[in-house]
N, C-alpha and C positions, 0 to 999 in steps of 0.2 A: 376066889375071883368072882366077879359079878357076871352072873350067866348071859347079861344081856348087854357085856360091854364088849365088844368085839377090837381084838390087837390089828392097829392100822396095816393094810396091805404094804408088802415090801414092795420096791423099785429099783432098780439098777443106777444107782449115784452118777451123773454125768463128770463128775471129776474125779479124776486117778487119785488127788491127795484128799478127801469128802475124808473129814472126820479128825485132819491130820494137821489143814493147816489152821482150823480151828474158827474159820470163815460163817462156815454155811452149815444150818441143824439138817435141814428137811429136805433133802435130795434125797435122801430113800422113803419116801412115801410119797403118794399121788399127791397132787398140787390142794385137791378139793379133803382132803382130809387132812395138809396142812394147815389151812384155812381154817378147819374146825377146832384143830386146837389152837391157835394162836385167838379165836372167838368167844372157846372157852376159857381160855385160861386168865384173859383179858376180862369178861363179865366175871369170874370168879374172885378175884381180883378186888374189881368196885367193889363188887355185892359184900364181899367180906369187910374192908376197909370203912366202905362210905354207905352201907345199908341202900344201896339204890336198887327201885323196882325195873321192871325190866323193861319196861314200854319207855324206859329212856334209852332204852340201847337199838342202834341203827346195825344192819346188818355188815359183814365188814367188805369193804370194797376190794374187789379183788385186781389184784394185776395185769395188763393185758399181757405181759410177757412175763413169764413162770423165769425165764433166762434169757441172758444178752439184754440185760437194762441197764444196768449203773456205767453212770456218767464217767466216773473216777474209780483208780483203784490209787492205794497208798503202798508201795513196796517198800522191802529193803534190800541194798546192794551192801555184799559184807566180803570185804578183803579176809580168807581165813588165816593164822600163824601159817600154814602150809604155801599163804601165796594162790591160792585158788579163791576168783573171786565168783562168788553167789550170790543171786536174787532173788527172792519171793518174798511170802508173808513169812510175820513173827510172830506165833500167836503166840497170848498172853499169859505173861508168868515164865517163859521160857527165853533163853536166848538163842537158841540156835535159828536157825529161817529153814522154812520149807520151800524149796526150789521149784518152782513152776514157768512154765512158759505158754500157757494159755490159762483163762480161767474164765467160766461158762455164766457167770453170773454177771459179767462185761460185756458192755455192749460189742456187740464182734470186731468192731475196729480195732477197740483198743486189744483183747485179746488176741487180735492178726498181729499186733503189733508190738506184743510182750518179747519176740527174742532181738528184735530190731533195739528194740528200749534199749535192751543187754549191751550191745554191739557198741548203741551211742552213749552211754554211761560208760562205759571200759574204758572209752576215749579220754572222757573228758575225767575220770578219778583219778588226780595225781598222788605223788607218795605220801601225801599228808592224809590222805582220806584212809580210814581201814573200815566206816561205816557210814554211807548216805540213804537219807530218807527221799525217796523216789515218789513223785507225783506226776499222775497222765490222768489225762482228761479227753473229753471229747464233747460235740452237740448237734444239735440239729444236720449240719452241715458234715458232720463228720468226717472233719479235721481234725487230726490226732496231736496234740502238745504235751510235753513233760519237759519237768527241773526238780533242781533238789541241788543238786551238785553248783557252786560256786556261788556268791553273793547276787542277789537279786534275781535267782534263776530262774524264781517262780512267778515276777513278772512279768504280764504280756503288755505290750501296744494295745490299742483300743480297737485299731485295726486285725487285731488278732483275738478278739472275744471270738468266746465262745456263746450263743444265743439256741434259745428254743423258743419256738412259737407258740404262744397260751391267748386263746380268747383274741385272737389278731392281731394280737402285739409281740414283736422280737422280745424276747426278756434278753439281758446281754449277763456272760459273771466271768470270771478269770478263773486261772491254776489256782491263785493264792486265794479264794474267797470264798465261803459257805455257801450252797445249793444244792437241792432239791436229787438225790441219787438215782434217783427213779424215773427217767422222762416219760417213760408210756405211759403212767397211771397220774401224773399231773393235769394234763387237759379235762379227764375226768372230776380229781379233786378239785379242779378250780372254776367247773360247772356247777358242781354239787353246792363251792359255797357261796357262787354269785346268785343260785337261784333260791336262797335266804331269803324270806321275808321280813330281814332286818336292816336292810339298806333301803335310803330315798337321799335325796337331795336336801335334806339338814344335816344330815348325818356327818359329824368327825369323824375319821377312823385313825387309831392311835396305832400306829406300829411299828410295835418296839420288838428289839432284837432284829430292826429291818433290815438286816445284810445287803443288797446290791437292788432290794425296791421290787424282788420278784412280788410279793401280795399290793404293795401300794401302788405299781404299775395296773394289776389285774383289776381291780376295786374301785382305781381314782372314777372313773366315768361312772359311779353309782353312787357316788360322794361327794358333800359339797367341798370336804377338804381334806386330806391325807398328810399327818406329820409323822417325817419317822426316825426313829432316834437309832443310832447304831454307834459303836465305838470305834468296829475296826478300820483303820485309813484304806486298808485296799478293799474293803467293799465300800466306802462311802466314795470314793473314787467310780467303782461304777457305777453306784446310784446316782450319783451325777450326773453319770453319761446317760443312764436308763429315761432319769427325768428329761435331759436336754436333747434325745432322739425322739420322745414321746410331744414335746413340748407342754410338759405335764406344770402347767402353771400355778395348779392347786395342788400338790406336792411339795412340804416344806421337806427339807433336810438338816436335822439335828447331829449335830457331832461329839460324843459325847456316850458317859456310862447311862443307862436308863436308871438308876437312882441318884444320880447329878440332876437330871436334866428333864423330867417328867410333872415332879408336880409343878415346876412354872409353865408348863405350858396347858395343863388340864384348863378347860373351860367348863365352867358349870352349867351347862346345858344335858338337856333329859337324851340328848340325841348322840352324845359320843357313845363309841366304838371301839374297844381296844381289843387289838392283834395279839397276840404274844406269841413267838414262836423262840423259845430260848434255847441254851444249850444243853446238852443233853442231861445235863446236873439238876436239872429248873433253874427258880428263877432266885434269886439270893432273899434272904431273910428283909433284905433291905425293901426291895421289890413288894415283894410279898406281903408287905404290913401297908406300904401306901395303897394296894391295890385294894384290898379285901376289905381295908374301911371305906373305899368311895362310897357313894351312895346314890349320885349323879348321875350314873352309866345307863344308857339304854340294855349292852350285854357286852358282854367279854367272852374274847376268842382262845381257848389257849390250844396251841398244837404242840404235842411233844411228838420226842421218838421212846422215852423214857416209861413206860407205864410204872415204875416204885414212884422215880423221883415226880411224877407227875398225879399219884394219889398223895403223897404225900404236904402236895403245892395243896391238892384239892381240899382237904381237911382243912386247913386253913380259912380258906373260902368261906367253907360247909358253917362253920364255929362265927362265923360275920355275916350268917343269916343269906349268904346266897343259895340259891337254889341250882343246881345242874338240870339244865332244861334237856339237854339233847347228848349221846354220844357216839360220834361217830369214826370204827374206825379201817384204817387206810393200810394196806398190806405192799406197804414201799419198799421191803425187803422182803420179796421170794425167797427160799431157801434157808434165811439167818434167821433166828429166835430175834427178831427186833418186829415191832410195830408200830405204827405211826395212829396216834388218837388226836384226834381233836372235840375238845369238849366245849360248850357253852354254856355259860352261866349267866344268871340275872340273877337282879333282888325283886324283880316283878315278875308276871306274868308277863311270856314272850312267845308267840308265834314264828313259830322258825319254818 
């Protein structure tokens, strides 16, 4: 063993099932030495893959809350043969569910409100159900919402968004829609990236995989114009509503796959902008080949939660002569081996 690597101090796991329901890595060790390995193991990473020097790597931003941050959990309610019905997670590979009725890595509402969940699911699971996929949410406001159980459970009225406040603006998203799991450490990520010396008032900003308009809501006032392409109907449904609370007149909304609908709207100006925030896969082969041969771009944003699938987008890139100017990354899961990078690339020289 190497005499001067010292084995991380242990900690007392704040949850009874840590290790079991297959959730959360790092509850036994202090938070600052999770950090260091999610920083190493992330620059080991690049450096292996994409030969990158280190003065491209930002330090990683830490979370304001270590626990009690995610917006959503995703449970299961499982009627067993025996007739006992049970809820928690399922972790992967396995069928059975680990039963829980709080979990520490929820923002506390929602975990006050795990055996209440139980109570009103039981209700509503008739005999045709022996397994429902459970969703609670929560936001700013912290009003507690869940469905899963019955057709269109998972939509809400508009009057019933949920919203957090970024940069002065409500962002709105629903149960059924992609956002941001982390509300404490957003305000920060979305100071960090408005204070880019990459935005002015020529600037396009492309953002694709835009879900519900959380980036082209934050951005639009630094931008002459914000188009964003998204596929899913129940986030373009919010973003709808995001642009028409904002009165965000320079905000287009594209509906549609981002390899349908991308290259007719690219403008050949030195001053576009493109967003990428894709799903956890990256971004399709499809994607990937229109992007890497632009040549036109001022820089391109990409945020994963992915770091394989998101070195593997990057090589691409690397191979079409962009260069990775900056990386920066965002620890929006405390406790779980996931992190969130967001990298920038040009084919020029870029001041970030």
């Amino acid at each position: 063993m190497n005499p001067h690597f010292a084995l991380p101090q242990k900690v007392k796991p704040s949850c009874s099932v840590f290790g079991e329901c297959g959730g959360c890595l790092y509850q036994d060790i202090p938070y600052t030495e999770e950090l260091r390995l999610k920083e190493t193991n992330l620059q080991n990473l690049f450096r292996s893959q994409l030969k990158l020097n280190d003065d491209c790597f930002e330090q990683i931003l830490p979370s304001p809350q270590e626990y009690a941050y995610r917006n959503r959990l995703d449970l299961k309610l499982l009627r067993t043969k025996q007739g006992e019905i049970v809820m928690g997670f399922s972790p992967t590979g396995r069928y059975r569910v680990v039963q829980v009725d709080s979990c520490p890595i929820a923002r506390q509402e929602i975990s006050e409100f795990l055996p209440e969940l139980k109570k009103q699911a039981i209700t509503k699971l008739t005999g045709k159900y022996r397994v429902a996929n459970l969703v609670v949410r929560s936001g700013d406001e912290k009003n507690v919402s869940w469905g899963g159980i019955g057709r269109n459970s998972l939509q809400l009225q508009s009057g019933r968004y949920f919203w957090t406040e970024l940069a002065g603006k409500k962002i709105f998203y629903s149960l059924d829609t992609f956002f941001q799991a982390n509300l404490s450490i957003l305000p920060l990520v979305m100071e960090r990236i408005r204070k880019l010396r990459i935005w002015d008032k020529k600037t396009v900003l492309f953002d694709l995989y835009g879900g519900v308009g959380l980036f082209s809501v934050v951005l639009a006032d630094q931008v002459k114009k914000v188009i964003l392409i998204e596929e899913s109907i129940a986030s373009l449904q919010v973003a709808h509503f995001n642009k028409h609370y904002h009165n965000l007149d320079q905000l287009e909304i594209i509906p549609g796959k981002v390899e349908d609908r991308l290259e007719a709207f690219l403008e050949k100006e030195f001053h576009n902008i493109i967003f990428i925030d894709p799903p956890r896969c990256g971004v399709s082969p499809t994607v990937l080949e229109i992007l890497k041969k632009l040549n036109h771009l001022h820089c391109l944003l990409y945020l994963s939660c992915d770091p394989q699938s998101l070195v593997r987008d990057l090589k691409g890139f690397l191979k079409e002569r962009w260069q990775i100017i900056r990386v920066f990354p965002f620890d929006f899961f405390p406790k779980t081996k996931h992190v969130e990078t967001l990298v920038i690339l040009s084919k020029t020289k870029v001041e970030v």
